[in-house]
N, C-alpha and C positions, 0 to 999 in steps of 0.2 A: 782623888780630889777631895779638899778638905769641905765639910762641910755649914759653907758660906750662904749667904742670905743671897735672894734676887729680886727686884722687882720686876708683877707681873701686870701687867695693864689692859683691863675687863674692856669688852666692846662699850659697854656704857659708859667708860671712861675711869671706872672706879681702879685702885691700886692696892695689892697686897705684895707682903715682903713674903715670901718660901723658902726656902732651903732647896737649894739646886740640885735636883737630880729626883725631884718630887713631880713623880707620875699627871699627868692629866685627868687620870682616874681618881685621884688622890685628892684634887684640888675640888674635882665635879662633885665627889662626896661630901666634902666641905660646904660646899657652895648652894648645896642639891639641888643642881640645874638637871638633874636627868637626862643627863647628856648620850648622844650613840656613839657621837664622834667630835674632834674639836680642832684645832688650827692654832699653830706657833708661826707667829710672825708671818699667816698668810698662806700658810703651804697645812694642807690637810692632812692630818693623822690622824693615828687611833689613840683610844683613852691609855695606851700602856707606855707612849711618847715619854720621857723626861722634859720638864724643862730644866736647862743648863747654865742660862745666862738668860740676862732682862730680857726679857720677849714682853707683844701681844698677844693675849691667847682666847680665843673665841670657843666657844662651847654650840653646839648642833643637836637640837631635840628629835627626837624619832618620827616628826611629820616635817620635819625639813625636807629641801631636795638633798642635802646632804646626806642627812638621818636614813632616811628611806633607799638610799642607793645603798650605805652601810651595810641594811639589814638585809637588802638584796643579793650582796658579795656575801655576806653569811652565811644565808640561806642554800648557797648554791655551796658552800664549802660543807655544810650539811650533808644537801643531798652527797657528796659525793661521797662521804665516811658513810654514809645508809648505805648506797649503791656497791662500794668496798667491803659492806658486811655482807651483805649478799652474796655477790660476784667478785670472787678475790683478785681474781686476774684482769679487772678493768682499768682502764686506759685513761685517762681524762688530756680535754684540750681545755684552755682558761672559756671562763661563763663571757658572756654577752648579757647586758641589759638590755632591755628591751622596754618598751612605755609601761607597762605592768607588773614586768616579774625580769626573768632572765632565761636564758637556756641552755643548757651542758650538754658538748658533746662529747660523743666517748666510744672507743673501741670496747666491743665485748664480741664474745664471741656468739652468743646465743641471741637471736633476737628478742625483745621485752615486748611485752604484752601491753591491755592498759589494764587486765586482772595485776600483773607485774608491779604497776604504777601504785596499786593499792597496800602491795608488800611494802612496797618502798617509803611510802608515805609512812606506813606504821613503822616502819623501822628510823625514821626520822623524827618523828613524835617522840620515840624514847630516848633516840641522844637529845632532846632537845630538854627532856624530863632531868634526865643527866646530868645536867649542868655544869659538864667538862668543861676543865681550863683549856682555850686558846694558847699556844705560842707564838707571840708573834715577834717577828725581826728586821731591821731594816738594813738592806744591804745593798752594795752594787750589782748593776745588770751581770758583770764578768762574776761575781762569787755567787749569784744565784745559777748561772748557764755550769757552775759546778753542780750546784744542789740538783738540780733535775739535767742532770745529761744520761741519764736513761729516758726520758720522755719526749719523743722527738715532735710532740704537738707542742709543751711550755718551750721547749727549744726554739723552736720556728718564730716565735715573738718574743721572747728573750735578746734572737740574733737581731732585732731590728732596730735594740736602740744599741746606743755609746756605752763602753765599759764603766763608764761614771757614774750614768742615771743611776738613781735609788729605786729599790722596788721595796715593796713587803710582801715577805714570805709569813706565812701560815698554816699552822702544825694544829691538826683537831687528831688526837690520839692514831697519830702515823698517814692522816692524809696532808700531804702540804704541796698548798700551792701558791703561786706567788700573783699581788695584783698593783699594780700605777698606783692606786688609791686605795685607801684603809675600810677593814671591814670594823662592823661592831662587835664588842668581842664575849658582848652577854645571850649568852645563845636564846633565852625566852625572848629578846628582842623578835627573836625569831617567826614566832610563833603563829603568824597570822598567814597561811601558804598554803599553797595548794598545786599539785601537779596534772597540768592540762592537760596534755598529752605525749605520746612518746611519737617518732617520727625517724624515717632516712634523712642524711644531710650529706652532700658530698664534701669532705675536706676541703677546706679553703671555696665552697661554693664549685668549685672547678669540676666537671661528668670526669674527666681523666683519672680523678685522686680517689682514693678510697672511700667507700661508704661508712660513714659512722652511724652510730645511733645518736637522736636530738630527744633531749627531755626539754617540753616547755613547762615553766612555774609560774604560776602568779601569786605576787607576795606583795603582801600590804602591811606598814605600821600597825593600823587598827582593824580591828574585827569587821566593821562595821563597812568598808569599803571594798574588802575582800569579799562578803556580800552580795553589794551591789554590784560585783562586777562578775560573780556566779552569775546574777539574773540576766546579766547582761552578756555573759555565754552564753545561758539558757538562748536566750531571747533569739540571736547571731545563728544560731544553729538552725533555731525554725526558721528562719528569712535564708539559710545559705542558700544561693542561688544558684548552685552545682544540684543538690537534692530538689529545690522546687522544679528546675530546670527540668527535672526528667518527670517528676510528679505532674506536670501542667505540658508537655513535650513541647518543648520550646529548641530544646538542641541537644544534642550528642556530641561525643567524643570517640576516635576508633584508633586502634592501634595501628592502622594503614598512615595513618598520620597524624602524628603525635602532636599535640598543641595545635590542632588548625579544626576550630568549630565546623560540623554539619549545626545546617541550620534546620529543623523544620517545620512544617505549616506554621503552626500556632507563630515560633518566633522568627517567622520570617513575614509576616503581618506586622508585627512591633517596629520590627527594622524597615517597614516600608512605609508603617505611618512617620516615623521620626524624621525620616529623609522627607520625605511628602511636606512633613513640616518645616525641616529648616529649608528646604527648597524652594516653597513659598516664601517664605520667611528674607532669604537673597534676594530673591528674585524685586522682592519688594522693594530692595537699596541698589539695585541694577549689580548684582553680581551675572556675570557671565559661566555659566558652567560648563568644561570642560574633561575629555578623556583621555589619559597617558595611557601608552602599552605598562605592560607589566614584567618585562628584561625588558633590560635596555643595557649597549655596549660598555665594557668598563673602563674605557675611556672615558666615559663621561663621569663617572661617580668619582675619579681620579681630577677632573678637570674643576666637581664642585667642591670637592676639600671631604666629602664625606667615606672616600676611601682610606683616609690617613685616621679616620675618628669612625668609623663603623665596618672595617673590611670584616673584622672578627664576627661581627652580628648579621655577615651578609652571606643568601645564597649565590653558588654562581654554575652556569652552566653552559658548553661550546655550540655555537653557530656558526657554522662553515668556519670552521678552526679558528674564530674568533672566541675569547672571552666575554662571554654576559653577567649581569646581573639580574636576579629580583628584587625589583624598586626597594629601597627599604624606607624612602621619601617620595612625597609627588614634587618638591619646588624644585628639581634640575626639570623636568617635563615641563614645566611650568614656563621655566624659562627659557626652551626653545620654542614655544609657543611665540612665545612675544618676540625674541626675533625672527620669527618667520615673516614679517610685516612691519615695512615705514613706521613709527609710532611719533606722532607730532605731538606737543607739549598741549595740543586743545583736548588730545586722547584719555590724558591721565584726568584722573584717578582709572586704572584699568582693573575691573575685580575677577581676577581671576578664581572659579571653583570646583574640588572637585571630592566627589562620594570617590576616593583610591584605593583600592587594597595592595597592602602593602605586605612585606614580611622581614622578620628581624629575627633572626636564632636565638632562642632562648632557654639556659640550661634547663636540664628535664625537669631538677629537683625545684627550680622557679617557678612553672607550669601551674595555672593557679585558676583554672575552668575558663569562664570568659575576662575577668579580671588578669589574667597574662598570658597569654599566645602567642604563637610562633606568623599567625598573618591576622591580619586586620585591616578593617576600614575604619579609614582616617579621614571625615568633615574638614579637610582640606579647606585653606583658600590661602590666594599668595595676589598683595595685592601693592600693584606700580605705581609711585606716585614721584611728583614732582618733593624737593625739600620742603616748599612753603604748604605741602599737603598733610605732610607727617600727621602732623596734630590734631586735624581736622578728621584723618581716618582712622586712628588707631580711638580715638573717639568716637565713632561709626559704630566700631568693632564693639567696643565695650556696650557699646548701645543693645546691639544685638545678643553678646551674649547678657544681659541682664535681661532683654525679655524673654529670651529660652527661659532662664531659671526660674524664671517668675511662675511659668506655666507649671515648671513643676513643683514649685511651691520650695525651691533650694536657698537656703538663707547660706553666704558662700564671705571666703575672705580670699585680699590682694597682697598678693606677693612679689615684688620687684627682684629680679634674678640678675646681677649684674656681672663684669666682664668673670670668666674663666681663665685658670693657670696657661691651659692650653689653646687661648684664643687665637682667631685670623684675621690679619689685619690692623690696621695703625689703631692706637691710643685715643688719638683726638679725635677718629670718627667715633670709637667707642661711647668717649667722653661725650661726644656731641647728642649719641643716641641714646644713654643711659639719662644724658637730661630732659631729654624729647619725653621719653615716657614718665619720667618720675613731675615734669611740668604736666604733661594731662591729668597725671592720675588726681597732684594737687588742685588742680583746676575744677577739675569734676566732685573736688570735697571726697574722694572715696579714701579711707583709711588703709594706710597699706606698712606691710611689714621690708625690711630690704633684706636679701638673701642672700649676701656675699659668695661672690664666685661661680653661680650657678645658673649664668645662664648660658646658652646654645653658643658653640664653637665660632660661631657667624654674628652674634649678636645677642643684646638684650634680651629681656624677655618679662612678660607680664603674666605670671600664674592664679590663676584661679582656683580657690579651690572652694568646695560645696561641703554640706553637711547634710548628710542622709537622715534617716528616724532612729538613729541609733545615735546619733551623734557624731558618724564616723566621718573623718575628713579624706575627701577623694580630689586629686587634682586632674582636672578635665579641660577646660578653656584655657588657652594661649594665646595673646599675641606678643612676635617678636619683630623687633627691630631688624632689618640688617642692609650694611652697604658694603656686605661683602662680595654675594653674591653675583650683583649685577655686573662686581667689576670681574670675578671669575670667566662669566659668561660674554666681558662686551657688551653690554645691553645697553642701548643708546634710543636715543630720543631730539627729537629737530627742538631747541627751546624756541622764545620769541624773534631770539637776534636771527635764527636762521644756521645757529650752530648748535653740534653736537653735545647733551650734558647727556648725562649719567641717572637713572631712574635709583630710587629709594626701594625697596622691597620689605614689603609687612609679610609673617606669615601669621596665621590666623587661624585655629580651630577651635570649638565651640561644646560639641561631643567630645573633642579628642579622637578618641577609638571607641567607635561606635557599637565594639562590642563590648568593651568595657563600660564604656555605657549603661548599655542594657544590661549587666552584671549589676551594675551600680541601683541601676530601677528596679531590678528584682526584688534584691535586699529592703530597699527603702519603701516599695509598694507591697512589701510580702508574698509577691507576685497575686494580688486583688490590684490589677491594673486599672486606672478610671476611664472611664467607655469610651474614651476616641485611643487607649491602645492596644484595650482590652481584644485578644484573638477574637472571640466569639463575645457581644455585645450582649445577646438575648438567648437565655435555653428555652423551648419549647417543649412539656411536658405532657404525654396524654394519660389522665388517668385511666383508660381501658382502649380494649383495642378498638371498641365504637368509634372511640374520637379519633382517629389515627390520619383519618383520608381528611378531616379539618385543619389537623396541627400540618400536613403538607401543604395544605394551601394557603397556612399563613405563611410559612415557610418560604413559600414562591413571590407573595406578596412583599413578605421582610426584606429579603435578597433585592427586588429590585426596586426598592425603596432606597438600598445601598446600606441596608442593617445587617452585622455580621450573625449571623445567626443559628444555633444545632438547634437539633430536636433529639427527644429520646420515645420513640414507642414502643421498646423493650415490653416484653410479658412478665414485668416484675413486681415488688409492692409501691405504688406509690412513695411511701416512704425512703425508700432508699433509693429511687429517683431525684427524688428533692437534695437527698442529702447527698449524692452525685454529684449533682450541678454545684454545690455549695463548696463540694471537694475541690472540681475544677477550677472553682472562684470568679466565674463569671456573673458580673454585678447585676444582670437579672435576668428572674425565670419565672415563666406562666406555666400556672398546672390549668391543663384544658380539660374541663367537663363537658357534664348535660349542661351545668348554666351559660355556658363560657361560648357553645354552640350555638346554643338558640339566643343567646342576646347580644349585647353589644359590649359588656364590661370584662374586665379580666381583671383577676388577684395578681396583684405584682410584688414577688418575692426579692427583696433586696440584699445580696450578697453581704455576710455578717451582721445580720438583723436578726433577730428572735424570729422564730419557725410563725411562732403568733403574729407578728409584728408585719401585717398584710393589707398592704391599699389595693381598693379598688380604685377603679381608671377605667374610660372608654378608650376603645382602640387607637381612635385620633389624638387622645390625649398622651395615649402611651407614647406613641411612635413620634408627637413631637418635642417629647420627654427627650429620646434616644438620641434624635437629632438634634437636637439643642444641646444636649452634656458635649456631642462629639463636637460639634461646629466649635462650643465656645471653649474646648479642651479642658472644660471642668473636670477639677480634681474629686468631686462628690457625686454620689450615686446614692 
């Protein structure tokens, strides 16, 4: 091609004439945009693109979203040339991004360590020193399913597009792999990374397919965010709530049953003030609470549409050579409740609720302590209403879940989930329902994002989601629309004229999964619970064995006062008594003397306060200290 002039035209509108066949890389150095990566005509490349003919050509700095995914597809074709110097005969499948970094999986035959993790790092460091040329190429999906048909992981998504698509391939001194979207191709971009940890990952997610090894990375443009987000691993670690969990004995896990929480003492107090509260809490807006078996026949889960959209995630097991299930929802229960009885149009709004434990199969490798399990209680409610009720209760609802959150101090965002690929049921109810909630949510002023395609098979859906002390977003409250159900089930109602209509159905939870929940509260409280959830409210401490027959009879006192309360008269030092209780994290502890005996005041130690940092209190004052934080579910102690 002879070399002819082209016009190029800059995002700010500005024009240069080039010579066609002049690099992106070429132009950026001209320009010194510092560019990672840049865009002809709209479609994402790397700086090694030509341009060929008049285009617009955009240029992407290294704190773009662009920029940053760049470095992240780089960083991962890194590790992999480290990982190949190491271990010749490794394997690789294409990276995943992920919010931080990414993560590579890979056949090896030896398992890696996270000593391993540390090899690997430094052997990345120095290609990164290196400052090897990239090759990069762009070619068809069909002439790349050439270049790697020895690799039957880039194979397996190779096969999934058209012979057409373009991909890019990328050669870092004999590793190449191919990716959708262009990496950067200056390896110091690279530079700001770090490898979290190594891990099992089953192929394609699926317990059937082979076990690989998972490297996770986190890689940052700048020094300075890579950083903050060390601290904030740091930080993630001492709150996991797998390690507090067993530190504070809150719950176990046994190989007798994989995914399915023992609960004990300690966090089965937690879980019985939270129900205690939203139970009150219902009860307060006339919910009815109610209890499902736990199998029920699979004729039913076949009748409510949830066998077509959950058989995979369901257990099942023979009753008098009948087919069961375990529930893996309460709202088919739900709804032969309400036809079990006449329901006249004065009935509705009907709130049905219920504490259900449920269970759903979930692969081993997903398995994630109380944040993913194989059974759970689900803060259920499924509630009947007439059409001109819609708005009025799903209104209720939001009512409700914003005073849950309040309590625990969860500043939280709305997400509107609207129809799915694989929905039940006609358009125009859809349409009818997806308006119903997106008019309350504007009604109520609450700011909300729209989710396309992601709401429940049945219906709508209103997600909520919270922010813990880390920042982390968890989605827990739902309400969903649907009028599919009621017609599955028949569920009828006398209106005014004396004829037959058709009930509206909300479902509605608040917790969600009440274990995950409390997964959720660990993390976010540090497990230092605030005294209405706190297992043990008050430690009781004897400095010697003198006082011993005193601290029991507070003891007896505390108790039926309705104060959760230990004691410790171990023959130990004081000191590490105190520092005991501080371990356990219970928000407060009296050490009981001679003064403490003979008068009326006690030193009240405050859980995370300076050893020094000691009020005196009489005993009337303490105790309606305790009871006041727990009554008004104060978050401060």
């Amino acid at each position: 091609m002879s070399n002819k002039e082209i016009e190029i035209v800059f995002q700010d509108g500005k024009k240069q004439m080039v010579v066609n066949d002049t690099t992106l890389m070429e132009i950026n150095r001209e320009q010194k945009a510092k560019a990672i990566v840049g865009s002809i005509d709209g479609e994402l490349v790397d700086l090694a693109q030509p341009v060929v003919e008049n285009s617009e050509v955009a240029f992407y700095q290294k704190n773009s979203p662009e920029g940053e995914a760049a470095i992240r597809r780089l960083s991962s074709l890194i590790l992999a040339r480290a990982v190949k110097n190491l271990y010749p005969e490794v394997q690789f499948a294409p990276e995943e991004l992920v919010e931080n970094g990414f993560y590579l999986d890979m056949r090896l035959a030896q398992p890696l360590s996270v000593l391993a993790l540390k090899d690997i790092e430094v052997e990345m460091k120095k290609i990164i020193k290196s400052d090897r040329k990239i090759e990069s190429n762009q070619m068809s999906a069909a002439e790349a399913r050439e270049v790697f048909k020895d690799n039957e992981f880039q194979l397996f998504y190779l096969a999934k597009f058209a012979d057409d698509i373009p991909v890019f391939v990328y050669d870092l001194a004999g590793v190449v792999i191919f990716s959708l979207k262009p990496l950067a191709l200056n390896l110091q971009a690279a530079k700001n990374f770090v490898l979290v940890k190594v891990s099992g990952a089953y192929w394609q997610g699926n317990a059937d397919n082979e076990m690989l090894q998972r490297i996770s990375a986190a890689v940052y443009a700048d020094a300075q965010p890579l950083e903050d987000y060390l601290v904030f691993l740091d930080e993630s670690e001492k709150r996991s709530h797998q390690k507090l969990g067993k530190e504070l004995e809150l719950f176990m896990f046994s190989e007798e049953a994989p995914g399915m929480p023992f609960y004990l003492e300690n966090g089965q107090i937690i879980r019985n003030e939270l129900e205690r509260f939203l139970r009150e809490l219902q009860a307060k807006y006339d919910y009815r609470e109610v209890k499902t078996p736990l199998i029920m026949n699979q004729r039913l889960w076949e009748q409510s549409g949830h066998w077509d959209h959950y058989k995979d995630n369901m257990y099942f097991t023979k009753v008098d050579d009948q087919d069961y299930a375990l529930k893996p929802m309460n709202c088919p229960g739900h709804c032969l409740i309400f036809k079990n009885s006449a329901k006249s149009y004065r009935d509705l709004p009907i709130r049905m609720s219920e504490f259900g434990q449920v269970h759903r199969h979930e692969f081993s490798g997903a398995l994630n302590g109380l944040l993913r399990v194989r059974t759970f209680c689900q803060d259920d409610a499924h509630i009947f209403v007439r059409r001109d009720q819609i708005e009025q209760e799903i209104a209720l609802a939001l009512k409700i879940i914003d005073e849950v959150y309040k309590i625990f101090g969860f500043e939280y965002a709305v997400e509107l989930s609207t129809r799915p690929d694989d929905f039940m049921g006609d358009i125009e109810l859809w349409n009818e329902a997806e308006a119903s909630l997106g008019k309350v949510l504007s009604d109520l002023d609450y700011k909300y994002t729209i989710n396309e395609g992601d709401g429940a098979f049945y219906g709508p859906k209103i997600d909520i989601h919270i922010k813990d002390a880390l920042n982390r977003s968890h989605q827990c409250a739902t309400v969903q629309l649907d009028f599919q159900m009621p017609e599955k089930f028949d569920l009828n109602y006398v209106d005014e004229n004396n004829e037959k209509a058709r009930p509206v159905m909300i479902h509605r939870a608040v917790f969600g999964s009440l274990d995950r929940y409390l997964g959720i509260l660990i993390e976010h409280f540090a497990g230092a619970f605030p005294v209405w959830l706190a297992p043990k409210q008050v430690e009781l401490i004897s400095v010697s064995e003198a006082h011993q027959e005193y601290v029991e009879k507070l003891y007896t006192e505390f108790k039926e006062l309705g104060i959760r309360v230990d004691i410790d008269v171990r023959n130990e030092k004081l000191g590490k008594k105190i520092r005991d209780a501080e371990m356990k994290k219970i928000p407060y502890s009296l050490v009981i003397g001679d003064k403490e005996v003979s008068g009326d005041k006690f030193a009240v130690r405050r859980h995370g306060h300076a050893n020094n940092d000691v009020e005196e209190m009489s005993k009337a004052e303490f105790i309606q200290l305790v009871q006041k934080q727990a009554a008004e579910k104060s978050g401060n102690y």
